[in-house]
Each structure stands twice: as structure tokens, then as C-alpha cells.
N, C-alpha and C positions, 0 to 999 in steps of 0.2 A: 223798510219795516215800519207798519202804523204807529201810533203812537199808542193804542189799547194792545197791542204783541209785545211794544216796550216794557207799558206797565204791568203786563201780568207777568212777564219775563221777572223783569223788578221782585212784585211782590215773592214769587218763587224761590228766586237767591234770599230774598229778606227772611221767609221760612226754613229755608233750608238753614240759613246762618244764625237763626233761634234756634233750629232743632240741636244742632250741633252745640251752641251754647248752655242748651240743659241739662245736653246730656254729660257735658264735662264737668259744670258744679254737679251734677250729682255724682258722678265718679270721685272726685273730689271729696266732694263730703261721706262718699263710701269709705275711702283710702284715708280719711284722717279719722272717723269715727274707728275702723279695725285699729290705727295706730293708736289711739287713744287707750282702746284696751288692751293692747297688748302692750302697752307700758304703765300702764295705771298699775297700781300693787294689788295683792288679793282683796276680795270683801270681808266687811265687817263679817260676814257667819262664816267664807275660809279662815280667820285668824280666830275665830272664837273656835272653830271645829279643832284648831290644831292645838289650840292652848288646850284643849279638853282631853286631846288624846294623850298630849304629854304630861299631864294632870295622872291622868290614869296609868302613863306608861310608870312614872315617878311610883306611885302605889302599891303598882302591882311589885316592883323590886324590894319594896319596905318589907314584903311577905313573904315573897319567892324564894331568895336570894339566904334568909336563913334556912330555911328547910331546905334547900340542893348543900346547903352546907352540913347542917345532919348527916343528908345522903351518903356527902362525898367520904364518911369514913367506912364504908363497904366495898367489897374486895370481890371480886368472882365468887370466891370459896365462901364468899359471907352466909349463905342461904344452899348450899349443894348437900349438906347434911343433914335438912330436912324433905321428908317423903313429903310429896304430891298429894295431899288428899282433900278433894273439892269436897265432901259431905263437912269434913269437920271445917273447911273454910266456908263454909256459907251457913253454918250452924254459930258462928264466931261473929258472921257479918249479919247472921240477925241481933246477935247480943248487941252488938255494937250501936244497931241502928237505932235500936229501944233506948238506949243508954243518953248516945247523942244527940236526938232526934235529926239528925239528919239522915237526908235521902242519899242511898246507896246502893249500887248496881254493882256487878263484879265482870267487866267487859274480857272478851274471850280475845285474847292477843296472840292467839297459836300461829295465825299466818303470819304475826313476825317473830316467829321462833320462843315465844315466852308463855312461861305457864304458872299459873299462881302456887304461892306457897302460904303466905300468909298475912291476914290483918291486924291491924292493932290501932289499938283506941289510944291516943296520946294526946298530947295539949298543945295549944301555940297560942301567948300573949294572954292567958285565962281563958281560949275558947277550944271548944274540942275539937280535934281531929282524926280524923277516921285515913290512916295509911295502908292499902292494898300494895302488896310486897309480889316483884314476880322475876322468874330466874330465866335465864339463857346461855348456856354454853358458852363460856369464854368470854362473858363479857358480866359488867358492875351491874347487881340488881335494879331493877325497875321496881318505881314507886308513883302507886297515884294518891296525890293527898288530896282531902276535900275537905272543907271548913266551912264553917255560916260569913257571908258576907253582910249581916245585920243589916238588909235594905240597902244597900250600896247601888249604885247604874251596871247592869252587865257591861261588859267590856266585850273586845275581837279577841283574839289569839294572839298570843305574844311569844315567839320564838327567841328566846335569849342560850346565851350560856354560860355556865357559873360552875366554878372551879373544878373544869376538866368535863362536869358533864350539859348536855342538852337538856332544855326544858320547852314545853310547851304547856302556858297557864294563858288562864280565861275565867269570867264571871258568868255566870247564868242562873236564871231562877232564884237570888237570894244565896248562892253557895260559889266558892272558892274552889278553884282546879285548879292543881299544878301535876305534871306529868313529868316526871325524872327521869333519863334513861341516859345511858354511852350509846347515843344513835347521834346520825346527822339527822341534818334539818328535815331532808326531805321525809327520812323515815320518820321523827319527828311528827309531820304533819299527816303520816298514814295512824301513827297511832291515835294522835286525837279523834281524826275523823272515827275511827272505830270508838274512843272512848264516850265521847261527845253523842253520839249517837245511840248508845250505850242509854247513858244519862237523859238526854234530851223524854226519853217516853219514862222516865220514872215519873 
């Protein structure tokens, strides 16, 4: 073999044994860069995102939590002795709405078995509250309460539960929602989407 077949031989394996050298620091520095994050702890905006939820998870119990306690003294038979009548409950829920100034809607919950009976204008912590009351066969009234959030951040949906019954509460637009009912969660989360939806185009 010449000696110009040696050296390009040579320089070949010299390339070849670069190529191979780069390619492993950079495998290298792929595998310790993924390592690096997947042990490093969350970022600054994950911990501020989660201090914030639970900021707000904290709040929303401050409010909720009395009002399902209200609730929890109604009994099936609490609301079965009053008739059904939607003219004089939405002639009730304008009085209300002029009263309170707040925005209210009267969401149609017939596809989960509930039909309204009635509202009332009541109070919580000196600010008003507007309570839609609504019944179903065999089980504890449903109540949707709605309050001024005085400029507060909306919030998600928050499924809790408090003393014996279901709740699903949320901020939106300036105003407080808590939905009470003896439902599971899933149900739960069909009545909001109906209420919520309800609310959302007022």
C-alpha cells in the first residue's frame, strides 16, 4: 500500500473518530440537560401559579362553606308545599334584581330533574344575596346563590363538599356563584355547565 492510500486511510478513521466524538458529547449534553430538568423543582411562575390557586381555593371556603351551611337545614319536604309557578318567580327575580343590582338569570335545570320554586333576597357579611331555590323528588333542595365579588380575580370551578352536600362555586364578571345541591360531582359539573352558561350571556 503507498504511502498517499495510508494517509487518506489515516485521515478517514481520524474523521470517523471525530464524527463519533461529537456525536456522544452531544448525546451527553442532551441526557444531562433532560436530567437536569427533570430534577430541578418547578419555576418561579409554577409556584406563584399554585400559591394563587390556593390563595383563592382558601377564599372561596371563607364564603361557600357558610352558605351550604344555611342550606344543610332543608329536608326534601322543605319546598314540596309550594306550587311551581314561573310567572310569579321571574316577577320576584326582577324585584330582586332592581333591589340588588345584581345580574341574574333563572337557568332551566329540568334535564336534571329540578324545577324552580323560589327566590329570595337575603344577605351575607353586609352584602346581598340573591338565592334561586329549586326542588326534585326525593332529594334536599337546590340553591343557586350569587353575590358581588367587589372586583375580586375570577376564579375556575371548585368542586367541594360541605356538610353532606355537593357544591360547585366560581367567580366571574364581578359576581360570586355557589351552586348547592345532594348531587355527585359529576352531576355537579353538568349543573354548572348549564348554570354558568346561563349567566355567562347576561
Amino acid at each position: 500500500m503507498s504511502n498517499d492510500s495510508r494517509e487518506k486511510r489515516w485521515q478517514s478513521l481520524r474523521l470517523i473518530q471525530l464524527g463519533w466524538l461529537a456525536l456522544s458529547v452531544g448525546l451527553g449534553y442532551g441526557v444531562a440537560y433532560t436530567l437536569v430538568k427533570l430534577t430541578s423543582g418547578p419555576s418561579a411562575e409554577n409556584v406563584r401559579q399554585l400559591a394563587d390557586n390556593r390563595k383563592q381555593e382558601r377564599e372561596q371556603h371563607e364564603w361557600v362553606e357558610p352558605i351550604v351551611q344555611s342550606q344543610s337545614f332543608y329536608v326534601a319536604n322543605t319546598l314540596q308545599h309550594i306550587e311551581s309557578d314561573l310567572e310569579a318567580v321571574l316577577v320576584e327575580l326582577a324585584k330582586v334584581t332592581q333591589s340588588t343590582q345584581l345580574r341574574t338569570a333563572l337557568p332551566d335545570l329540568a334535564t336534571e330533574g329540578y324545577t324552580v320554586k323560589r327566590v329570595q333576597e337575603l344577605g351575607f357579611l353586609g352584602q346581598p344575596l340573591v338565592q334561586l331555590l329549586y326542588s326534585k323528588a326525593d332529594h334536599r333542595p337546590l340553591a343557586i346563590c350569587i353575590l358581588p365579588a367587589r372586583g375580586g380575580p375570577d376564579s375556575r370551578l371548585q368542586l367541594d363538599r360541605y356538610h353532606g352536600l355537593g357544591t360547585a362555586s366560581w367567580v366571574e364578571n364581578d359576581q360570586r356563584f355557589v351552586l348547592v345541591a345532594d348531587e355527585s360531582h359529576a352531576t355537579l359539573q353538568q349543573l354548572y355547565r348549564i348554570t354558568r352558561g346561563v349567566f355567562s350571556g347576561t
